[in-house]
C-alpha positions in Angstrom: -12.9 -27.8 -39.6 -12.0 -30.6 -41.9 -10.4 -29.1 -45.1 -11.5 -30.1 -48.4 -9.9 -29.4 -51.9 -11.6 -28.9 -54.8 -10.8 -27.6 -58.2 -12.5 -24.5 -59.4 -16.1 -24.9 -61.2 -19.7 -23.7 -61.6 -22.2 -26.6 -61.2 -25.6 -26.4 -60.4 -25.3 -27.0 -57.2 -22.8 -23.9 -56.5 -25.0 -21.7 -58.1 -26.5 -20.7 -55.4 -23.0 -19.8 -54.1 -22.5 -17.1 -57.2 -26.1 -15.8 -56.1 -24.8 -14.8 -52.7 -21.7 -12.9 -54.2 -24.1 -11.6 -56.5 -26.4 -9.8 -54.3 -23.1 -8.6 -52.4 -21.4 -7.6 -55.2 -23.8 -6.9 -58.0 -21.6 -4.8 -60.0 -19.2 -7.9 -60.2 -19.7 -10.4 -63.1 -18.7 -13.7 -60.7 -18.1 -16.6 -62.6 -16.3 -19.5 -61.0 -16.5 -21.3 -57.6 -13.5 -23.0 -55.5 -15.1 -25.2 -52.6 -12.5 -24.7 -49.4 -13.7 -26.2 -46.5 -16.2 -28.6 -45.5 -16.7 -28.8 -41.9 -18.8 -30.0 -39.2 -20.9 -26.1 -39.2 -20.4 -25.1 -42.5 -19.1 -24.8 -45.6 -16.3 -22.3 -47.3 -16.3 -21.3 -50.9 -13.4 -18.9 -52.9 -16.0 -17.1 -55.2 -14.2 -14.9 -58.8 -14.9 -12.5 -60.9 -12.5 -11.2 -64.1 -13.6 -7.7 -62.5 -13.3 -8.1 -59.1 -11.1 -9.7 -56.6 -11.8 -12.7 -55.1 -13.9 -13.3 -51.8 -14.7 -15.9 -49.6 -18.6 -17.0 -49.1 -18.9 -18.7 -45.5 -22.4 -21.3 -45.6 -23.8 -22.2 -42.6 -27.0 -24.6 -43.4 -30.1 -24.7 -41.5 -29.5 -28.6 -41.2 -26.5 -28.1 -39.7 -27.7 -25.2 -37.3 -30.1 -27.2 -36.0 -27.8 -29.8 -35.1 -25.2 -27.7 -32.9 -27.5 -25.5 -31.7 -27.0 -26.9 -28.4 -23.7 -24.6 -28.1 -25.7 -21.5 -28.2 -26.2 -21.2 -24.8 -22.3 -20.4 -24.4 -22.5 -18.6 -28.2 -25.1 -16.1 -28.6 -23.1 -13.6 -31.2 -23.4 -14.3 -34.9 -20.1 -14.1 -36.7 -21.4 -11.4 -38.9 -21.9 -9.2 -35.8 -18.8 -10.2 -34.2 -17.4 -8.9 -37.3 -19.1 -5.4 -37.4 -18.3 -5.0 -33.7 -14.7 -6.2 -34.5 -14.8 -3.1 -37.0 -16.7 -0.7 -35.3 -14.2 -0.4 -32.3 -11.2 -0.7 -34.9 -9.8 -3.8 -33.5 -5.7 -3.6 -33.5 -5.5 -7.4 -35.5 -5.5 -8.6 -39.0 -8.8 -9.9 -39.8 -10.9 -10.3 -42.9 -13.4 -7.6 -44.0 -16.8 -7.8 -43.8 -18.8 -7.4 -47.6 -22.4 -9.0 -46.4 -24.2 -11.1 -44.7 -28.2 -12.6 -45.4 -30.2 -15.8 -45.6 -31.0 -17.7 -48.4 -32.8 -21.1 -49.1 -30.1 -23.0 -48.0 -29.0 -20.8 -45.0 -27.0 -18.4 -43.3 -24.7 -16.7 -45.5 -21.5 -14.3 -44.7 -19.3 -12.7 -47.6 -15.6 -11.8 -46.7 -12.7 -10.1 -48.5 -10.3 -13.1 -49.4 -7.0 -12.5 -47.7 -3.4 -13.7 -48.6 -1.8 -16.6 -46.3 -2.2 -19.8 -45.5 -3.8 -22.1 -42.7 -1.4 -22.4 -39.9 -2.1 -26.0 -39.5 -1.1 -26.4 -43.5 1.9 -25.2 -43.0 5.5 -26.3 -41.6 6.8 -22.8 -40.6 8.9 -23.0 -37.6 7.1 -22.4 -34.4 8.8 -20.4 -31.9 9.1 -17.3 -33.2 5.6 -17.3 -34.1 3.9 -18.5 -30.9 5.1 -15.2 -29.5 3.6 -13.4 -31.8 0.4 -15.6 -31.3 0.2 -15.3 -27.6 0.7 -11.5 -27.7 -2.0 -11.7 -30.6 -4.5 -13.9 -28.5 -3.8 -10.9 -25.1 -4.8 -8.3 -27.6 -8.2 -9.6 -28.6 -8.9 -10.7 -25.1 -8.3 -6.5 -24.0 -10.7 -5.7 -27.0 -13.4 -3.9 -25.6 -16.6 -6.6 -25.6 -19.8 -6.5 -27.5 -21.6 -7.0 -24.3 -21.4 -7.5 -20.7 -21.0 -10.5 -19.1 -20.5 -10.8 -15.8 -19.2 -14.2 -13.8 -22.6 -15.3 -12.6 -24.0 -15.1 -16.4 -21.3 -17.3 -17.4 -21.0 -19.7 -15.2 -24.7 -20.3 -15.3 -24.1 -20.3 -19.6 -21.8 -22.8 -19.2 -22.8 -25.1 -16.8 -26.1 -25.4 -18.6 -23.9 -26.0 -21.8 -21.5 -28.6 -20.1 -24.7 -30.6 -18.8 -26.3 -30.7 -21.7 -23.3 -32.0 -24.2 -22.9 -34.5 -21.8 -26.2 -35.9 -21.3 -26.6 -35.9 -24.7 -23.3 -38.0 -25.0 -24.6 -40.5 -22.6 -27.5 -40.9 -25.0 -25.8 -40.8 -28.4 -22.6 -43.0 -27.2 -23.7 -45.8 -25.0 -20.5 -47.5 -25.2 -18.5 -44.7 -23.4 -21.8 -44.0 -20.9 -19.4 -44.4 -18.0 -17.1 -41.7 -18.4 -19.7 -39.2 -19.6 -21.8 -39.9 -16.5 -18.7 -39.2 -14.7 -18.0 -36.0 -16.3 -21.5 -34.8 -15.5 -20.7 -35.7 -11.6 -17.6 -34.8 -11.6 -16.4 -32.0 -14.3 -18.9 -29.2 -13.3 -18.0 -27.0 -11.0 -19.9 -26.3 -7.9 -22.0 -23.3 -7.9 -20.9 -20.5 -6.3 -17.1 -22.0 -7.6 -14.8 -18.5 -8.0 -14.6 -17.6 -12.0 -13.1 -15.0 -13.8 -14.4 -11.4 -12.2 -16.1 -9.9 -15.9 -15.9 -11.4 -19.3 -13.6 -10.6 -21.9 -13.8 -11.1 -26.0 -13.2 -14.9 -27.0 -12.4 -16.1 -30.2 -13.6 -18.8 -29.2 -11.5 -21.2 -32.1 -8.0 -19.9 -31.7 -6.4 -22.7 -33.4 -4.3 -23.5 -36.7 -6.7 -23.2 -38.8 -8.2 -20.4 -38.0 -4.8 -18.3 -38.2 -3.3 -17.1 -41.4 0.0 -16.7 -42.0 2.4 -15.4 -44.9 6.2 -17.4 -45.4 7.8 -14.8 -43.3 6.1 -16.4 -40.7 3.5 -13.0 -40.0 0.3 -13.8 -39.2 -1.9 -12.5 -41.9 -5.4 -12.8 -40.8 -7.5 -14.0 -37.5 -10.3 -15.8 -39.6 -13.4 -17.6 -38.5 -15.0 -15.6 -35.8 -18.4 -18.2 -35.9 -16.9 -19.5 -32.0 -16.6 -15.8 -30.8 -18.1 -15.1 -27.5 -17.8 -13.0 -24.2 -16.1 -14.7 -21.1 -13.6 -16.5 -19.0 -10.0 -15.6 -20.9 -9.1 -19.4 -19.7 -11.7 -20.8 -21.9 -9.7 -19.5 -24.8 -6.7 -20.6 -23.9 -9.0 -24.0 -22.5 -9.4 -24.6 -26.6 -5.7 -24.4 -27.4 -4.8 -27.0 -24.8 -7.3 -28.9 -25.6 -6.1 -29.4 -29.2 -2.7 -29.6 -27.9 -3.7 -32.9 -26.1 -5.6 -34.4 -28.5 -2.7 -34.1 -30.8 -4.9 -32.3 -33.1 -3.6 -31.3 -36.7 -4.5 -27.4 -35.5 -2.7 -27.8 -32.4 -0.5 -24.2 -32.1 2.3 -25.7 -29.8 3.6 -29.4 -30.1 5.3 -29.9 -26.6 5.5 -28.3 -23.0 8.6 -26.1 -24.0 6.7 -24.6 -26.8 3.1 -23.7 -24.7 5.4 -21.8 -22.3 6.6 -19.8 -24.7 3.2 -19.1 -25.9 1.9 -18.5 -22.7 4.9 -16.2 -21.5 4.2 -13.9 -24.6 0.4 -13.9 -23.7 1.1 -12.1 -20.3 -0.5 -14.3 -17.9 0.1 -18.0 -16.9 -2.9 -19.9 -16.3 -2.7 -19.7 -12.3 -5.9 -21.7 -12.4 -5.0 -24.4 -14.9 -5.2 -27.2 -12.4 -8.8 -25.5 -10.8 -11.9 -27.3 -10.9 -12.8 -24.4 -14.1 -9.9 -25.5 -16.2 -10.7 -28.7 -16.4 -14.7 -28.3 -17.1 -13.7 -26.1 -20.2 -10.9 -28.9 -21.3 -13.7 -31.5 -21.0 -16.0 -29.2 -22.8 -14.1 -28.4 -25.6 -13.2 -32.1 -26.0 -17.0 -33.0 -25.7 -18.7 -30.5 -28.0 -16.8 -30.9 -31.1 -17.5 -34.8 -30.8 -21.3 -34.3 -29.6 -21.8 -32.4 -33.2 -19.5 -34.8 -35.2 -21.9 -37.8 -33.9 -25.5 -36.1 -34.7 -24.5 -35.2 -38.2 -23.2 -38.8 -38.6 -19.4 -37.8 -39.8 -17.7 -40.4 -40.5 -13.8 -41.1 -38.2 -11.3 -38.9 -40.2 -8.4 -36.4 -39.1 -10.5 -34.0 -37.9 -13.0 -36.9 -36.6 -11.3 -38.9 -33.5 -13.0 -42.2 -32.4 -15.4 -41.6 -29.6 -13.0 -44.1 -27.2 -9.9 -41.5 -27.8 -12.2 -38.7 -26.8 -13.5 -40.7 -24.1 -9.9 -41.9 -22.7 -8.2 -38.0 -23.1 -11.9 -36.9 -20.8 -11.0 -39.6 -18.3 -7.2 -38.9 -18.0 -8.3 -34.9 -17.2 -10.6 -36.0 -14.4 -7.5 -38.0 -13.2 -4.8 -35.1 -13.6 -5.4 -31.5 -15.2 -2.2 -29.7 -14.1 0.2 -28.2 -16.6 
């Protein structure tokens, strides 16, 4: 998500914000608003209260949901019930805790304890020592027991019907990079019947910078933002942190080859199928969707915003060569 800072207020039009904490929290007198975040899905507000500590309000508008609601074939969970399964099976990670969830006029709301630490991507904390933690961190959510069942023949069939619709909807929405779309529809699905993983795990589905806290004695403090969480392939997971890693994102959790093997030697399991025909679909995916949604809510180029050529060239050089 694209971070923006605000200073701390009450307008009229976060008063709808202080309504949400108040039907969480009614006991609380909540008084004053800090916007967060304002990303592509949603937006994240700091909400306090002299009697109460802070939380975090997470707004997802019906605007917006209508707009990337071409992802739900691969993302069928809420984040509120990823959150209560999360809790119900007493998952061994630092996380946030649950205080509400409901609709309003705007949208879909979800109330969170606010947790110490900051954005890994807003820091400069040296790497190495935490990227083993992180990989270790990413195998324990991925042994989680899942919220459903999912076997390979569910996902595949999910995510193909994902893939080709992004994609087609790219060739519509950016004629000027229609070539390399069209080829990623020919060539970046895999064939059905194409071997995938054997039964779906837990995703997180966004396991990048800025979804991982962390405190100065580089400990991560909380796995936050749960919105992307999902059940399958474990390579789609660690799909999302190459992807940022190539697209020399700002939430990128290794910077160079040296560090991803030490992240993925403290994971457990090198991706033995990182140059298969399923590696590459989800690094195409995951460079495809973010850009698809950027494009039909008309955000403008920014950090967090590449120009549709740059995502276009990084989808042609992965048709070309996919190996680690």
């Amino acid at each position: 998500m694209q971070v923006a800072k605000a200073p701390e207020c009450v307008g009229s039009d976060l008063a709808p914000v202080l309504g949400i904490a108040a039907q969480a929290v009614p006991e609380a007198r909540w008084s004053s608003v800090r916007l967060l975040r304002a990303g592509i899905h949603g937006t994240i507000y700091r909400v306090m209260a002299p009697d109460h500590e802070p939380l975090i309000v997470k707004l997802r508008t019906h605007a917006a949901e209508r707009v990337v609601n071409f992802q739900r074939y691969l993302y069928p969970f809420t984040e509120g019930a990823i959150y209560r399964h999360l809790n119900l099976i007493s998952a061994p990670f630092p996380r946030p805790r649950l205080c509400g969830t409901g609709q309003n006029d705007l949208g879909e709301w979800l109330m969170l304890e606010a947790v110490n630490g900051l954005p890994l991507s807003e820091t400069d904390i040296e790497r190495t020592r935490l990227l083993e933690e992180l990989g270790r961190l990413l195998r324990s959510i991925h042994a989680c027991p899942p919220p459903a069942s999912v076997d390979a023949f569910e996902w595949s069939t999910r995510f193909r019907s994902a893939f080709v619709l992004t994609a087609r909807e790219l060739c519509q929405i950016d004629p000027a990079n229609v070539e390399i779309w069209q080829r990623c529809l020919s060539e970046g699905v895999p064939s059905v019947g194409m071997p995938v993983m054997q039964q779906g795990v837990l995703l997180h589905g966004d396991f990048v910078g800025s979804n991982i806290l962390v405190k100065p004695t580089t400990a991560v403090s909380a796995v936050i933002d749960w919105e992307w969480s999902t059940v399958g392939d474990p390579l789609f997971d660690l799909a999302r942190i190459e992807a940022a890693f190539l697209s020399a994102s700002a939430n990128q959790l290794y910077g160079n080859v040296a560090e991803r093997k030490i992240f993925h030697t403290a994971y457990g399991q090198l991706p033995a199928a990182a140059a298969g025909p399923w590696w590459r679909a989800y690094l195409l995916y995951l460079l495809m969707a973010p850009l698809l949604s950027c494009l039909k809510l008309g955000l403008p180029i920014h950090a967090g915003r590449p120009p549709e050529y740059i995502v276009a060239a990084q989808c042609e050089n992965i048709l070309l060569n996919t190996s680690l």
